[in-house]
N, C-alpha and C positions, 0 to 999 in steps of 0.2 A: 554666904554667897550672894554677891548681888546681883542685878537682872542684868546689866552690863556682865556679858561674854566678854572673856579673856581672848578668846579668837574668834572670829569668825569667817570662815570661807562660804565664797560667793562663788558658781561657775567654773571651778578652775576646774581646767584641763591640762592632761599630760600626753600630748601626740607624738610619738616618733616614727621619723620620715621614712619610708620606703623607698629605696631609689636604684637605680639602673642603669648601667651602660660608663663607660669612660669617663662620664662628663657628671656621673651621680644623677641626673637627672630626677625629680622626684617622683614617681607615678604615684602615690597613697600616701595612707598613714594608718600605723598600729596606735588605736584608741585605746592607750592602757585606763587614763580616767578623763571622764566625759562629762560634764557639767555637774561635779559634786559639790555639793552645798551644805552646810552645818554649822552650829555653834557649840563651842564646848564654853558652860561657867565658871567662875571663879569656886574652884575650891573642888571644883567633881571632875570624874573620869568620863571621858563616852570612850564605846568598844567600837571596832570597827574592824565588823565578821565578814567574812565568806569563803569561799571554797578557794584556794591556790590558785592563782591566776586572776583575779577578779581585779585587781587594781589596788588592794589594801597598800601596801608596799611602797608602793608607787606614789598614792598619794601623800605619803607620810613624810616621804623625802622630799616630796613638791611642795610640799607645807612649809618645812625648813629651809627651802632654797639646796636643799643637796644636790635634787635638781630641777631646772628652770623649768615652771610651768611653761603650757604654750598658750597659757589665757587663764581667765579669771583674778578673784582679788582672795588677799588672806591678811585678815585684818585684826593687826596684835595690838592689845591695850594694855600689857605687860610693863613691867619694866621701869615703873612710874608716867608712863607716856599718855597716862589719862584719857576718860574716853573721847576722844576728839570726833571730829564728824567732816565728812567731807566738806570742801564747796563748790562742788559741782562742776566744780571744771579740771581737768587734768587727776591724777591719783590721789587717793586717799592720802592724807599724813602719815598714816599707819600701814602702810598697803606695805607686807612685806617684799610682794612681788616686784615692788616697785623701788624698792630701797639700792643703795648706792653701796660703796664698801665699808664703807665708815659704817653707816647704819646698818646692814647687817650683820657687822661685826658688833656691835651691840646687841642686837637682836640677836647673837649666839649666844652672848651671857646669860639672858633671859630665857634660852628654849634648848632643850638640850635630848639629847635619844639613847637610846638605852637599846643596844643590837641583838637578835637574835642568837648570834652564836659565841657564845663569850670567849671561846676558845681562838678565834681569828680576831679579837676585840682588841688585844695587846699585843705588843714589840715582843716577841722572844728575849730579846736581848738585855731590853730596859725592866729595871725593879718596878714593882707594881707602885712604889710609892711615888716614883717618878712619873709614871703615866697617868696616876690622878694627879698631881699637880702641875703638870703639861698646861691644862687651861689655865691655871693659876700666873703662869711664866707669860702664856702668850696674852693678857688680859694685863700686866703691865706692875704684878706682884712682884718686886725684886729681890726680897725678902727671903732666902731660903730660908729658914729659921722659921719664919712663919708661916709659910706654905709647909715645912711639914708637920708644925703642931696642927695647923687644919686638919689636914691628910689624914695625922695618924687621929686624932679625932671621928674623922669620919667612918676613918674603919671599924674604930670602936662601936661609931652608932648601927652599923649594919653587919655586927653582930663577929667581924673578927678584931684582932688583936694590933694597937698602935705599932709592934712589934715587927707586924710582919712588911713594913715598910720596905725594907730591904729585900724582902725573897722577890723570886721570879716567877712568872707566870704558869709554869713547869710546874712548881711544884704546891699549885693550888687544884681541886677539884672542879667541875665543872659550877655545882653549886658555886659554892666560895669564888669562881670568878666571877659569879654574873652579880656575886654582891660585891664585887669588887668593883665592875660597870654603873653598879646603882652609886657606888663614892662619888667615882669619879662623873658624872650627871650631875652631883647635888653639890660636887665642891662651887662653882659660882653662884648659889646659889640661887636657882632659875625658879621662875614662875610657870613655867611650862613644860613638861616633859612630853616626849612622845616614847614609848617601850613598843619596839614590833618583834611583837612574838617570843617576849622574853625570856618563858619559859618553856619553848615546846622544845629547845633541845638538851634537855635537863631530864635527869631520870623523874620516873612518877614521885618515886618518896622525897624525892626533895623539894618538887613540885610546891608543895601549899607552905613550906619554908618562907620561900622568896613570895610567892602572893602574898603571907601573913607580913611581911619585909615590909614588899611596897603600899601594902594598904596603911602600915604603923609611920613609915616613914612620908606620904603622902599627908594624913593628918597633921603630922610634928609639920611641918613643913608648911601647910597651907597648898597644895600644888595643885597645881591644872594638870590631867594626863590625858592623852589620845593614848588607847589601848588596842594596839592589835592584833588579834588571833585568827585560829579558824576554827578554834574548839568553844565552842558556844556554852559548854558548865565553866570553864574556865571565867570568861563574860559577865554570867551572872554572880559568879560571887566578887568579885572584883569593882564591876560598871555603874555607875548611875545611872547612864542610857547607856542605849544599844542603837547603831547603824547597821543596814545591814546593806550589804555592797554585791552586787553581780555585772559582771564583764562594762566594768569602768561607771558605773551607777549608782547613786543609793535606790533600792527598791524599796526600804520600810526605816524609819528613826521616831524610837520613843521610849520613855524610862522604861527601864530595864524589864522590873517585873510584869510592867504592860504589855510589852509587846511577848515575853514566852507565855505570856496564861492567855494573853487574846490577840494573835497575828493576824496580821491582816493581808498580808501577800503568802501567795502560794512557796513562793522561794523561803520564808521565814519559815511556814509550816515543816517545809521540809526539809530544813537544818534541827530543828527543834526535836522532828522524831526519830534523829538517829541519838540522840541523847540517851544514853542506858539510864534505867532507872531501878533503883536496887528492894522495891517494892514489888514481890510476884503478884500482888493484889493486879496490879496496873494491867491494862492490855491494851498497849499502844497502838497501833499503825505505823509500821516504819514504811513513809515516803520514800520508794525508789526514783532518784532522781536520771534516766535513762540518757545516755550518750555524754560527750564530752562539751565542755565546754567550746560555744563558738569562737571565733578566731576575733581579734579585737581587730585585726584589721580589715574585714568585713563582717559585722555586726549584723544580726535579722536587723530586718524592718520595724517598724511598731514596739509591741514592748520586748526586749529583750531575751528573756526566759522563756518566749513563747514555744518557742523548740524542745524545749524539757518541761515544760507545765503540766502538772496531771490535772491540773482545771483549766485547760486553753478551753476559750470560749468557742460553741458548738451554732451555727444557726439557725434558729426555730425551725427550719424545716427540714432540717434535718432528725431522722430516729435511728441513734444509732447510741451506743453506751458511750462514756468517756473514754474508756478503755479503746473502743472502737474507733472512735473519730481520732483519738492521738496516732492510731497504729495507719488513718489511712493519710493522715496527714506525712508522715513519718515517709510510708511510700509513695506520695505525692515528690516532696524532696527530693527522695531517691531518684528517682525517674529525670525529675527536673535539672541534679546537680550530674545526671548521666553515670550514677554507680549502680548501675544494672548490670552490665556483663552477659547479659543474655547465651551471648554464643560460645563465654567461655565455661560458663555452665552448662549450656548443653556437651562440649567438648570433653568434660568433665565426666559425666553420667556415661556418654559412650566407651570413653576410656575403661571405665571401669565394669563396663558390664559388655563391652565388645560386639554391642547391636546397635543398629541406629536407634534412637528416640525420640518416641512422636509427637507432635505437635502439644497432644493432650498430655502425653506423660511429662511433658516440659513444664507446661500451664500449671498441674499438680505441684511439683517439687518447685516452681516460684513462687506460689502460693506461701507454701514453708519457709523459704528460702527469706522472701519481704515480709513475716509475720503479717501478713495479709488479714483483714478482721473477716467476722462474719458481719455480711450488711445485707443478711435475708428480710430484714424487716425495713429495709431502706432502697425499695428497687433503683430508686437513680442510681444510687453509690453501687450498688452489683453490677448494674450493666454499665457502669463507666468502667468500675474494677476489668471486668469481665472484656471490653473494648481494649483497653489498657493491655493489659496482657499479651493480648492478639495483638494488637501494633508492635509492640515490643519485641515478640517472638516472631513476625514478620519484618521486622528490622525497620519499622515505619517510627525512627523515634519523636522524632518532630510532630507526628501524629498524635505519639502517647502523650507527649508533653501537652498539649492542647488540649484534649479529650482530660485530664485527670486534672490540669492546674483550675479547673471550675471551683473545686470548692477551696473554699478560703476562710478563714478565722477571721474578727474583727479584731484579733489581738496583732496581727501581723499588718493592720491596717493602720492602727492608731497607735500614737506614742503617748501612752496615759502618762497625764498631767497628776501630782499630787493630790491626794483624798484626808482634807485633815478630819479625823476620828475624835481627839480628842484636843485638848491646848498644845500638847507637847509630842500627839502621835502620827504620823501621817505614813504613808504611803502610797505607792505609783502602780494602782492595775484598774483595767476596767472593770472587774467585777462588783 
């Protein structure tokens, strides 16, 4: 491997439009990825984790031109195209983002993807031996005779029979087609693969089949691969590094075994502790990571995760536990984004108990209702809690909004900047 990256991505982003009315008009945009940055080497895999929705996906196809970024550069030294360097003006030599038709159609020989569901992967119609050699036909092979001694070759190398060239998609398993996806990737023989989520729809027992596949066939080959999953055991035994990605992000990237034995962002910690561990010796902490992810197309402010962090940053004068500052933060929100309901909650309680209900018996069951913390040892936070409420149950929302938006994280203030740890580990939180 030499120091010269086989890719590397600067900034790119993947924005799509939000729009409105007859005329499409644009009002937004859904931030699927937002200024992610990385090199993958010559000859190593990086993984590229997070939860469903995060932007994995998205960026994998924006890499490949599947689809147009809305910014940034991706920068391929594949291919023989040696490492060239910009001149400063206009794009890269190598900037795929920037490439024309010709050169991307190049650049497809060289980088090649390997689909999640192998079963939507093939034509129904057409023989498997035909649909790896597809590339071969469209790349200017005329040769049938030799596109199928490739073919059936490659079958052999990923473990089925030159034979089965002629059967149909039909009548392979889900395993057997997703090595039938690794042929057809490796018939033009590329320098770059990307695999998204290769194996998550693949039974478990077949599971480390095909990882044992692509890590044999990866070595025989010399290949570059972008890997992405969401299952984080999977990562380590596959990755040489690890990214780790939250709502259009990298929030942490560093070799592999560094960052699961020593994380440095909260969002890492708490992918890592849902990892089962088959040692009863162990006694983990499994990181509940509480509510859903936010919406890409309005993103918090500051650092991202701040809204799920069980370490959102607390301010010295504040005394309250973490537990506690999350849960008043949480009803801060609430209040703020107006998912109170106040009065249908009280409509509620009467319903069912066929009496009016008083002010205080309200106060009580909202308490519960917003898991409200104890913040006995924090008189501000009570008697703004305690203001709050009575504005609310007084219908003075505009009030409560005021009275409870005082406290504030410095995590929702600031947009942390990278913390390099080590040569190769970095991370983006204030802590």
């Amino acid at each position: 491997m030499t120091d010269q990256p086989i890719v590397s991505v600067r900034n790119l982003e993947k924005h799509y439009p939000i729009t409105e009315g007859i005329l499409n008009r644009q009002v937004g945009a859904a931030k699927a990825v937002d200024g992610v940055s990385f090199d993958i080497g010559r000859g190593e895999t990086l993984g590229l984790v997070g939860e469903s929705g995060c932007g994995k996906s998205t960026a994998a196809s924006s890499i490949i031109r599947l689809e147009e970024p809305t910014a940034g550069e991706v920068i391929f030294n594949g291919g023989g195209r040696g490492d060239r360097t910009g001149d400063g003006g206009g794009a890269h030599p190598n900037d795929v983002t920037a490439f024309d038709e010709a050169e991307l159609k190049r650049f497809r020989r060289d980088a090649q993807m390997i689909f999640q569901d192998p079963s939507s992967s093939f034509d129904p119609r057409m023989k498997i031996g035909s649909s790896v050699a597809e590339p071969l036909e469209v790349h200017g092979m005329t040769d049938r005779h030799r596109r199928r001694a490739i073919v059936e070759d490659l079958l052999e190398r990923v473990g089925l029979s030159g034979g089965d060239y002629d059967r149909y998609p039909h009548e392979f398993s889900g395993g057997q087609k997703q090595r039938i996806a690794l042929a057809r990737a490796l018939v033009l023989n590329p320098d770059f693969i990307v695999a998204d989520e290769p194996v998550s729809a693949l039974d478990v027992s077949i599971r480390a089949e095909i990882l044992s596949l692509i890590d044999e066939i990866q070595s025989e080959f010399g290949l570059s691969m972008l890997f992405i999953s969401h299952d984080m055991s999977v990562v380590r035994e596959v990755c040489d590094r690890v990214a780790v990605m939250y709502l259009g992000e990298i929030a942490e990237i560093g070799p592999t075994e560094e960052v699961f034995t020593n994380p440095q962002h909260p969002y890492t910690e708490a992918l890592l502790s849902a990892i089962p561990t088959p040692d009863p010796r162990v006694d983990r902490e499994n990181i509940e990571l509480k509510g859903t992810v936010p919406s890409p197309t309005d993103p918090p402010s500051g650092c991202r995760f701040h809204t799920r962090c069980h370490e959102v940053i607390m301010p010295a004068e504040r005394d309250l536990t973490q537990e506690a500052w999350r849960a008043l933060l949480s009803f801060r929100d609430r209040v703020v984004q107006g998912r109170t309901d106040v009065e249908g909650i009280r409509a509620g309680l009467e319903s069912d108990s066929d009496e009016p209900v008083s002010d205080g018996e309200l106060e009580s069951v909202l308490r519960t209702e917003f898991d409200l913390p104890d913040a006995s040892g924090d008189p501000t936070v009570a008697t703004a809690v305690d203001e709050t409420l009575s504005q609310l149950i007084a219908g003075e929302r505009e009030a409560a909004v005021e009275t409870i938006s005082q406290f504030t994280t410095p995590c929702e203030q600031s947009d942390p900047e990278h913390t390099q740890h080590t040569d190769d580990h970095r991370s983006a939180c204030l802590l």
